[in-house]
VEXGU-829061 format. One line per 4 residues: their letters; for each residue x, y, z of C-alpha. Coordinates in pm, 1 decimal, padded with zeros to 6 digits. Example, Ala and Ser with C-alpha at 12.3 -4.5 7.8 and 13.67 -1.06 7.14 Angstrom:
! VEXGU-829061
as> 01230.0,-00450.0,00780.0; 01367.0,-00106.0,00714.0;
This chain:
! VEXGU-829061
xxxx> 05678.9,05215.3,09700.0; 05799.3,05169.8,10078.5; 05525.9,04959.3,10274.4; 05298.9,05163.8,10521.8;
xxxx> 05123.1,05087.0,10823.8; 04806.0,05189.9,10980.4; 04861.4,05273.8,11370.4; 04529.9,05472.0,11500.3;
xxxx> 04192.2,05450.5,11396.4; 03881.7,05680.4,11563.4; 03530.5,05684.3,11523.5; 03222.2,05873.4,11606.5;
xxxx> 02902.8,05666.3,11677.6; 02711.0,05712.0,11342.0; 02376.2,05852.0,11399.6; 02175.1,06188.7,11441.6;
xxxx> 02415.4,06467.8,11539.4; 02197.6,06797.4,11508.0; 02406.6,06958.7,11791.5; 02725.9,06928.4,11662.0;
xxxx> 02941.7,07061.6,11388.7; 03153.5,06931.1,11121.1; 03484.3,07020.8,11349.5; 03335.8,06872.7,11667.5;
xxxx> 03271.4,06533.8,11502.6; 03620.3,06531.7,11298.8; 03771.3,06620.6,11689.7; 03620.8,06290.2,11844.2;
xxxx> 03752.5,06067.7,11572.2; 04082.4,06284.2,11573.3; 04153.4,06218.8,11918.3; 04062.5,05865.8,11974.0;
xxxx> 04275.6,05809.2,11656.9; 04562.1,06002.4,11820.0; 04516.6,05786.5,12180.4; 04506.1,05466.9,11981.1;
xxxx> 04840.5,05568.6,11746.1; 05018.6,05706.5,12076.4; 05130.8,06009.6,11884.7; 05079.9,06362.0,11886.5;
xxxx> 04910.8,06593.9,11639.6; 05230.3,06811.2,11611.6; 05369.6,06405.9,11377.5; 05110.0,06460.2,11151.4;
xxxx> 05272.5,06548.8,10857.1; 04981.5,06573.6,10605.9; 04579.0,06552.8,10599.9; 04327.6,06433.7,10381.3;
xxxx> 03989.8,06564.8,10430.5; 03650.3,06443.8,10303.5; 03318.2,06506.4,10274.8; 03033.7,06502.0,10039.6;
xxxx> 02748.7,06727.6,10141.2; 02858.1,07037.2,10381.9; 02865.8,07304.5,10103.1; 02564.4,07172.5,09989.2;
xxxx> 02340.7,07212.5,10332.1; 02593.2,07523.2,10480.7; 02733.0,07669.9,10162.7; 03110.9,07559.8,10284.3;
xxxx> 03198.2,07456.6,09901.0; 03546.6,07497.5,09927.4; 03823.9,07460.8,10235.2; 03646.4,07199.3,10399.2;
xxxx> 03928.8,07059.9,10550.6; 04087.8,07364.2,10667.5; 03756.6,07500.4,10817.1; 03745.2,07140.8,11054.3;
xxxx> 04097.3,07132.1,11162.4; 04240.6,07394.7,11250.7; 04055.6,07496.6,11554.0; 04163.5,07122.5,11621.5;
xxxx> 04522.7,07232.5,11559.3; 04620.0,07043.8,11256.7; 04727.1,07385.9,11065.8; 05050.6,07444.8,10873.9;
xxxx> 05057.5,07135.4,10681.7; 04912.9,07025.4,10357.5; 04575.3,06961.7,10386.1; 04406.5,06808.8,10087.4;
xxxx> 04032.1,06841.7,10042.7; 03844.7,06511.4,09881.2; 03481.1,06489.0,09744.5; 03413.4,06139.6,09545.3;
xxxx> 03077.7,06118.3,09652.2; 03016.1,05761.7,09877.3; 03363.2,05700.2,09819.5; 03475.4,05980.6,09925.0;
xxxx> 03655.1,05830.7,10310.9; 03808.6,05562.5,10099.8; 03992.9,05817.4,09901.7; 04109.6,06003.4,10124.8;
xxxx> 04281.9,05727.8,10277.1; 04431.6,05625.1,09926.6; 04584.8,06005.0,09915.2; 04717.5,05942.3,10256.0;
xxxx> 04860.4,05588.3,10161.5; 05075.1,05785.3,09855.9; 05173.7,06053.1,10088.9; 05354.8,05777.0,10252.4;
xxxx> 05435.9,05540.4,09980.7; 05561.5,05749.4,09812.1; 05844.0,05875.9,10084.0; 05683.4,06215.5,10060.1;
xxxx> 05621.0,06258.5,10378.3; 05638.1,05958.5,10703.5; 05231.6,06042.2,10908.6; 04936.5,06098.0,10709.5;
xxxx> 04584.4,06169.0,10842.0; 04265.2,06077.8,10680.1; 03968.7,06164.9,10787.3; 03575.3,06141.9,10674.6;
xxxx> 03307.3,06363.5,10844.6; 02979.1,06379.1,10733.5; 02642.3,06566.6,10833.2; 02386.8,06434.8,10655.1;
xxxx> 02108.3,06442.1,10870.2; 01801.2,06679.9,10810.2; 01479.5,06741.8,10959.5; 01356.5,06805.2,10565.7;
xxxx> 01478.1,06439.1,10447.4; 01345.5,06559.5,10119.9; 01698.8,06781.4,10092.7; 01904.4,06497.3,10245.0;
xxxx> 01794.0,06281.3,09950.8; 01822.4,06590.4,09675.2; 02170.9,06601.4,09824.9; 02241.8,06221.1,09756.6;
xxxx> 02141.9,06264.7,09373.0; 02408.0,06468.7,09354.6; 02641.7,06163.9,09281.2; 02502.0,06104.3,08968.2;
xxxx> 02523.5,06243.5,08580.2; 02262.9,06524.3,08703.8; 02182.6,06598.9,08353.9; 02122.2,06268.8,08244.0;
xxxx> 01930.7,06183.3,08604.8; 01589.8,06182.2,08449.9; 01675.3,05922.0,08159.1; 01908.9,05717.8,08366.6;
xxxx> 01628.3,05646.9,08613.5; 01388.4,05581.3,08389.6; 01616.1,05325.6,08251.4; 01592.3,05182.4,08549.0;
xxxx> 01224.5,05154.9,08663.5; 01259.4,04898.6,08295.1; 01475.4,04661.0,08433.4; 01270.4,04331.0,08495.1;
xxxx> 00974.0,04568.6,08553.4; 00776.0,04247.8,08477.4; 00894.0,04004.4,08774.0; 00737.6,04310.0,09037.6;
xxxx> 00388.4,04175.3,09212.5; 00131.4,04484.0,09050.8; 00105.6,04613.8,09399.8; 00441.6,04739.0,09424.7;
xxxx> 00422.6,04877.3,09049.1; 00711.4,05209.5,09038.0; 00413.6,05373.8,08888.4; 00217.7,05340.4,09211.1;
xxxx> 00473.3,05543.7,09462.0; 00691.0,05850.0,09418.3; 01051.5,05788.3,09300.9; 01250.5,06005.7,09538.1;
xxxx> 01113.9,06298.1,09702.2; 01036.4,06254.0,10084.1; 00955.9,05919.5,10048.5; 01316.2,05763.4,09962.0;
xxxx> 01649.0,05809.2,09779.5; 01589.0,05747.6,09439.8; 01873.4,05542.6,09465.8; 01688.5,05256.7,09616.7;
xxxx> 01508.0,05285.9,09277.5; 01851.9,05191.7,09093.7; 01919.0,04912.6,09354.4; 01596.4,04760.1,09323.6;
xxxx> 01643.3,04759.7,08927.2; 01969.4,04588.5,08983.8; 01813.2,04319.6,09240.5; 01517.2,04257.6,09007.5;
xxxx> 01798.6,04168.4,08684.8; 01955.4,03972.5,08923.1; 01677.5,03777.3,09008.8; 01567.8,03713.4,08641.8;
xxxx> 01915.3,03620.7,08525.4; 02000.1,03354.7,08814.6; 01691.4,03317.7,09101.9; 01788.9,03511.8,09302.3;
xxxx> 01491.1,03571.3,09579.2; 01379.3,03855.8,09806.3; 01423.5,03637.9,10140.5; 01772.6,03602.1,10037.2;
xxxx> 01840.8,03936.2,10069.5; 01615.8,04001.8,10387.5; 01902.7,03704.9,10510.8; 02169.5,03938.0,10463.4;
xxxx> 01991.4,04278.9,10611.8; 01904.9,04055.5,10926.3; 02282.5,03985.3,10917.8; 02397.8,04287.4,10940.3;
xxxx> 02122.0,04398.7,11197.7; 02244.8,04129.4,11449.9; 02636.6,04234.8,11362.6; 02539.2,04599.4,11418.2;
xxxx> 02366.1,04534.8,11760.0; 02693.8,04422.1,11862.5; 02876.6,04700.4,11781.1; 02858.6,05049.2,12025.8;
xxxx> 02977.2,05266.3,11685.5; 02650.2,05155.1,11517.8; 02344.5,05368.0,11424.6; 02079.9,05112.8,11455.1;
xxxx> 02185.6,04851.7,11743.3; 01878.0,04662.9,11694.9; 01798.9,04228.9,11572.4; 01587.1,04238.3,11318.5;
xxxx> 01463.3,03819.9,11246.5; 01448.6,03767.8,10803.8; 00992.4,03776.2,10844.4; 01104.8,04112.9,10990.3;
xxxx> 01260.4,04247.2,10737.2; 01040.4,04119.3,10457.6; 00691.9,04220.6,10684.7; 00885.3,04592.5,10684.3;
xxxx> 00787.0,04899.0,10436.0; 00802.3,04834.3,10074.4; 01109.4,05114.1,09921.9; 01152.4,04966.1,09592.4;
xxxx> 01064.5,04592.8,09479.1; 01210.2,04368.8,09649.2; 01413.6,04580.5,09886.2; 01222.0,04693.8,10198.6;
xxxx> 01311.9,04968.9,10454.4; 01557.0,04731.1,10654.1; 01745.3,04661.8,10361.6; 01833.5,05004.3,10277.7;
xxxx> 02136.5,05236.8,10476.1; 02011.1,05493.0,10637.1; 02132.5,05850.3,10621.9; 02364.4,05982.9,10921.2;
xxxx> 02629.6,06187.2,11053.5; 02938.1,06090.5,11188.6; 03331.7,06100.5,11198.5; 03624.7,05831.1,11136.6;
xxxx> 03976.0,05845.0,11027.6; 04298.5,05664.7,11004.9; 04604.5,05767.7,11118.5; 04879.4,05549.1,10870.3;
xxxx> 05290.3,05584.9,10843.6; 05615.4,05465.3,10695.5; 05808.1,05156.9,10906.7; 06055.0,05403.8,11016.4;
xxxx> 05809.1,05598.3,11193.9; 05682.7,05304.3,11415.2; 05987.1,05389.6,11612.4; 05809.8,05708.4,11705.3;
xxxx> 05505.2,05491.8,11781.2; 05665.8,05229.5,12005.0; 05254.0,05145.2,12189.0; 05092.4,05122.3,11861.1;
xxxx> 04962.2,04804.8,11704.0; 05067.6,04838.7,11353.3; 04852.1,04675.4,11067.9; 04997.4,04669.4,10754.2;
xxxx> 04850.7,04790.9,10376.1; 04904.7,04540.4,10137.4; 04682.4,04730.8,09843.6; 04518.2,05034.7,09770.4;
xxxx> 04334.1,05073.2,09516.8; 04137.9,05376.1,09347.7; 03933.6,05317.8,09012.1; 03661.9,05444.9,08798.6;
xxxx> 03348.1,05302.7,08608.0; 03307.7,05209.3,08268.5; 03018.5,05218.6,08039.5; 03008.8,04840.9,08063.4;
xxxx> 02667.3,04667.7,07933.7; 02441.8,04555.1,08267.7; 02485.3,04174.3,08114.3; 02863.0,04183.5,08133.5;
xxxx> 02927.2,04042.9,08507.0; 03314.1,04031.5,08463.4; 03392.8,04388.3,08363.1; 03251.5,04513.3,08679.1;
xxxx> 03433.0,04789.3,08833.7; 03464.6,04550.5,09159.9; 03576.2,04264.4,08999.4; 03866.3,04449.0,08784.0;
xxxx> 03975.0,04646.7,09088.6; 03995.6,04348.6,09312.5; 04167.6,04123.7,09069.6; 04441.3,04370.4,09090.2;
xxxx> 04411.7,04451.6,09439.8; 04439.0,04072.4,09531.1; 04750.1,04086.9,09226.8; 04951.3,04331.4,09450.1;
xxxx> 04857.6,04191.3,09750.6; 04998.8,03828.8,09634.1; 04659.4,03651.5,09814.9; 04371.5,03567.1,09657.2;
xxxx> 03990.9,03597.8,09769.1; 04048.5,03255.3,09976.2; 04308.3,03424.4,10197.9; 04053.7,03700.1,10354.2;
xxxx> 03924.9,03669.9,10690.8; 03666.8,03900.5,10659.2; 03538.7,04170.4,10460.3; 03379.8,04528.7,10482.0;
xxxx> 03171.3,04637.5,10156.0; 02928.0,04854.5,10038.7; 02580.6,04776.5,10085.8; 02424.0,05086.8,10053.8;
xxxx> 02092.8,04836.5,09969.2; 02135.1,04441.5,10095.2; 02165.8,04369.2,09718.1; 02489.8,04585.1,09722.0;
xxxx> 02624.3,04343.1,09982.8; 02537.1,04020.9,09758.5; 02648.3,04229.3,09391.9; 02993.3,04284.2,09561.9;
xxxx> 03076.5,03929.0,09734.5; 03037.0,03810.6,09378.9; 03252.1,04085.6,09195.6; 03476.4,04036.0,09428.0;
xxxx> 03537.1,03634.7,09431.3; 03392.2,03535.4,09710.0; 03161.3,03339.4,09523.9; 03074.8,03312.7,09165.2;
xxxx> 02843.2,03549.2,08964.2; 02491.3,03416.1,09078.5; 02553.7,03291.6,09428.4; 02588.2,03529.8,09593.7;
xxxx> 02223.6,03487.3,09821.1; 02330.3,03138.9,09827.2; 02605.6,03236.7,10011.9; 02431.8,03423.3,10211.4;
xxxx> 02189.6,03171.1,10323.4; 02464.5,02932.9,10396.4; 02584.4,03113.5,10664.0; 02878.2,03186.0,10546.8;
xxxx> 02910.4,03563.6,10557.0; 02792.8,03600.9,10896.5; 02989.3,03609.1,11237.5; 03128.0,03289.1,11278.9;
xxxx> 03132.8,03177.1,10924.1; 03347.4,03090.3,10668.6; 03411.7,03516.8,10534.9; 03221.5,03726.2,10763.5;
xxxx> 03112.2,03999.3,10525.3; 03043.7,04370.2,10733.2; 03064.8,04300.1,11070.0; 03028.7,04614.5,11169.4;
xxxx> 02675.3,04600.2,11038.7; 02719.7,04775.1,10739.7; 02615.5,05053.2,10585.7; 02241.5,04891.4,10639.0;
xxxx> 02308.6,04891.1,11021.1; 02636.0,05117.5,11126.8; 02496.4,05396.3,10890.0; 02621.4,05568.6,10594.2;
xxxx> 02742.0,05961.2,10690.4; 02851.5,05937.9,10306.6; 03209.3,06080.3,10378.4; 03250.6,05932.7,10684.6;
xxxx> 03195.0,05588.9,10553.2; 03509.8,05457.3,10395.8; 03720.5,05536.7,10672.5; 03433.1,05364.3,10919.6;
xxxx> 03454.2,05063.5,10724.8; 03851.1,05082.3,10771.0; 03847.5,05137.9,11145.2; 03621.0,04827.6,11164.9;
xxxx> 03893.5,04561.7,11011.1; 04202.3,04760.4,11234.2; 03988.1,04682.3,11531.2; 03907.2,04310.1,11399.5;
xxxx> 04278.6,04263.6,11287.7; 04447.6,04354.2,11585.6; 04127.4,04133.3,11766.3; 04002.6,04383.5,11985.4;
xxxx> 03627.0,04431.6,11860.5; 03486.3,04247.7,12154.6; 03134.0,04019.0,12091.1; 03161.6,04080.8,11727.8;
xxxx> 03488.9,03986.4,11684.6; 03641.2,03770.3,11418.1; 03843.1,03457.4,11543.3; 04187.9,03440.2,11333.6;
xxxx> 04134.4,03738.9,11135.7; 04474.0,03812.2,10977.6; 04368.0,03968.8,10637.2; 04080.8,04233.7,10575.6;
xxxx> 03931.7,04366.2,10258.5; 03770.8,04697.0,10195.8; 03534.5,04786.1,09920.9; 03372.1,05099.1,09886.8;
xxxx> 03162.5,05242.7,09595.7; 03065.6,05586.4,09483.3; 02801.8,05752.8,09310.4; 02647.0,05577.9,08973.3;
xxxx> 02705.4,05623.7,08586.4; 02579.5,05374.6,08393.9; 02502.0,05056.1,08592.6; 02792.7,05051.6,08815.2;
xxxx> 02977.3,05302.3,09052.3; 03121.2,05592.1,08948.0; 03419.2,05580.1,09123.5; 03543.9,05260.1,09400.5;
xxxx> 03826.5,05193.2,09626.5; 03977.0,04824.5,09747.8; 04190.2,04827.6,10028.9; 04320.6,04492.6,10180.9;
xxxx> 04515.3,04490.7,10531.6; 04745.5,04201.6,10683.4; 04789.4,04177.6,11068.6; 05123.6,04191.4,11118.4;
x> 05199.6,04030.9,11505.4;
């Protein structure tokens, strides 16, 4: 496999985007990727397209990517469409990586675009379920609402508050289940995750591509609505719209790309779930796919400078630093509390405010978390940047079988000058 570079990244602000279309978002990320690469659209040699929910709110099921670039002018070339529901940006970029790779083909595009937003949130969060076993959805959550039912205060009882509907993605239901295990099996407490949503509210008023751009203090977060024991509103990602994509190539093309500031891709990863028991921390999709990822990488978790994952819930965020070795299985809102994952610590974990702060425009996402560590890696992300950062993870989940996600991608990136 030859080695590959990423040379452009663009991104939309995430947010409410009523007025705009699917091609008018995938435009603004297109052309600030294009200004930042210093390249053309006619060097594109091949796309890779995602998003999750358009055919399900417009009825566009099939040529997504076609429909949203052409009348961009990115026509002619293979365009591949992806759907792998929240991972679905993250793949795309891994089909892009292999274009190149491979020696198939020198510039690949990937792109994520995502209109999620409704004025019926009700459909927005029917959409969302979609990334589950939807004939096994009524069981699987049920499993669920089980999980240390017996540590929740009676006033928060499931039984006392709609699972889904208007009120919430039943997914906070799932993430809730997983916090509460958590909590029984090591002590893990509620403040400790309010520590990591005010975390990423602070990072994401620092950072102009953010949905929410507002501090939130920990009594905030706790004081906020109760979604699903222990995990209040704060804690959760909102749903969004938006645009981002990468714009990556082979080493011989840099020549074509003499203003670019090249960051190279030292793993990508794509994997899948298992039916793993809930008790078996080690099988964890994130921890197999990052052992490897770190394997072909030749670094370990102590060489990363910071880190992007997903926390579609706060307890996503601490799950993942501990799949992932930045800590060990049950320390994770230790290490949160320490500092340590926030701006100026030791591994500044989602920077850009995460999915809890920058938003979650579920295709979109991926690819936002990637433009994030370019910008840190070549040190140009302003008040939020990270001092030294040479070496960048990625880690983005989708959609749930079982108790972990469906499918995942780990990407890790090395500054290269």
């Amino acid at each position: 496999m030859r080695d590959v570079y990423i040379i452009g990244v663009g991104s939309t602000r995430m947010g409410r985007h009523l007025e705009k279309s699917i091609s008018s978002l995938t435009g603004e990320s297109l052309q600030e990727a294009l200004r930042d690469a210093g390249i053309n659209k006619q060097d594109i040699q091949s796309a890779w397209f995602a998003n999750f929910s358009w055919g399900i709110f417009s009825g566009q099921n099939s040529i997504r990517g076609q429909v949203a670039l052409r009348p961009l002018g990115i026509d002619t070339i293979p365009i591949v469409n992806v759907e792998n529901a929240c991972a679905s940006g993250s793949t795309a970029f891994h089909g892009a990586w292999k274009d190149v790779a491979s020696g198939l083909f020198d510039a690949s595009l990937a792109v994520g675009t995502e209109k999620l937003y409704n004025e019926d949130k009700a459909k927005s969060f029917q959409a969302i379920m979609s990334g589950v076993d939807v004939e096994q959805v009524g069981p699987q959550l049920e499993a669920f609402r089980k999980v240390a039912n017996e540590i929740i205060p009676p006033e928060y009882s499931l039984e006392k508050g709609p699972a889904g509907g208007s009120e919430k993605s039943s997914f906070m239901d799932v993430y809730g289940g997983f916090a509460r295990a958590h909590m029984r099996k090591y002590g893990t407490t509620q403040r400790q995750l309010a520590v990591i949503s005010s975390k990423n509210h602070h990072h994401g008023a620092l950072n102009p591509y953010a949905q929410y751009q507002k501090e939130m203090t920990v009594e905030e977060v706790l004081r906020d609505k109760m979604i699903s024991w222990p995990i209040t509103r704060p804690m959760c990602a909102p749903i969004g719209d938006g645009s981002a994509c990468a714009i990556i190539c082979s080493k011989d093309f840099l020549r074509k790309a003499p203003s670019a500031r090249p960051i190279k891709v030292l793993a990508s990863l794509l994997g899948s779930g298992t039916n793993r028991p809930l008790e078996a921390d080690t099988e964890d999709i994130g921890c197999r796919l990052s052992r490897r990822a770190y394997d072909i990488a030749g670094i370990g978790p102590e060489d990363i400078s910071i880190v992007e994952v997903h926390d579609a819930s706060a307890f996503g965020e601490l799950q993942v630093t501990e799949a992932i070795g930045l800590c060990r299985f049950g320390e994770g809102g230790l290490l949160a509390e320490s500092g340590a994952t926030a701006l100026g610590g030791k591994i500044p974990v989602n920077v850009s405010g995460g999915l809890e702060s920058r938003g979650h425009p579920i295709g979109a996402t991926g690819l936002g978390q990637i433009h994030e560590l370019i910008i840190q890696l070549r040190g140009e992300a302003g008040a939020r940047q990270v001092e030294g950062a040479r070496v960048a993870l990625a880690e983005n989940g989708g959609g749930a079988i079982g108790v972990e996600a469906a499918a995942m991608c780990i990407h890790i990136f090395q500054r290269v000058r």
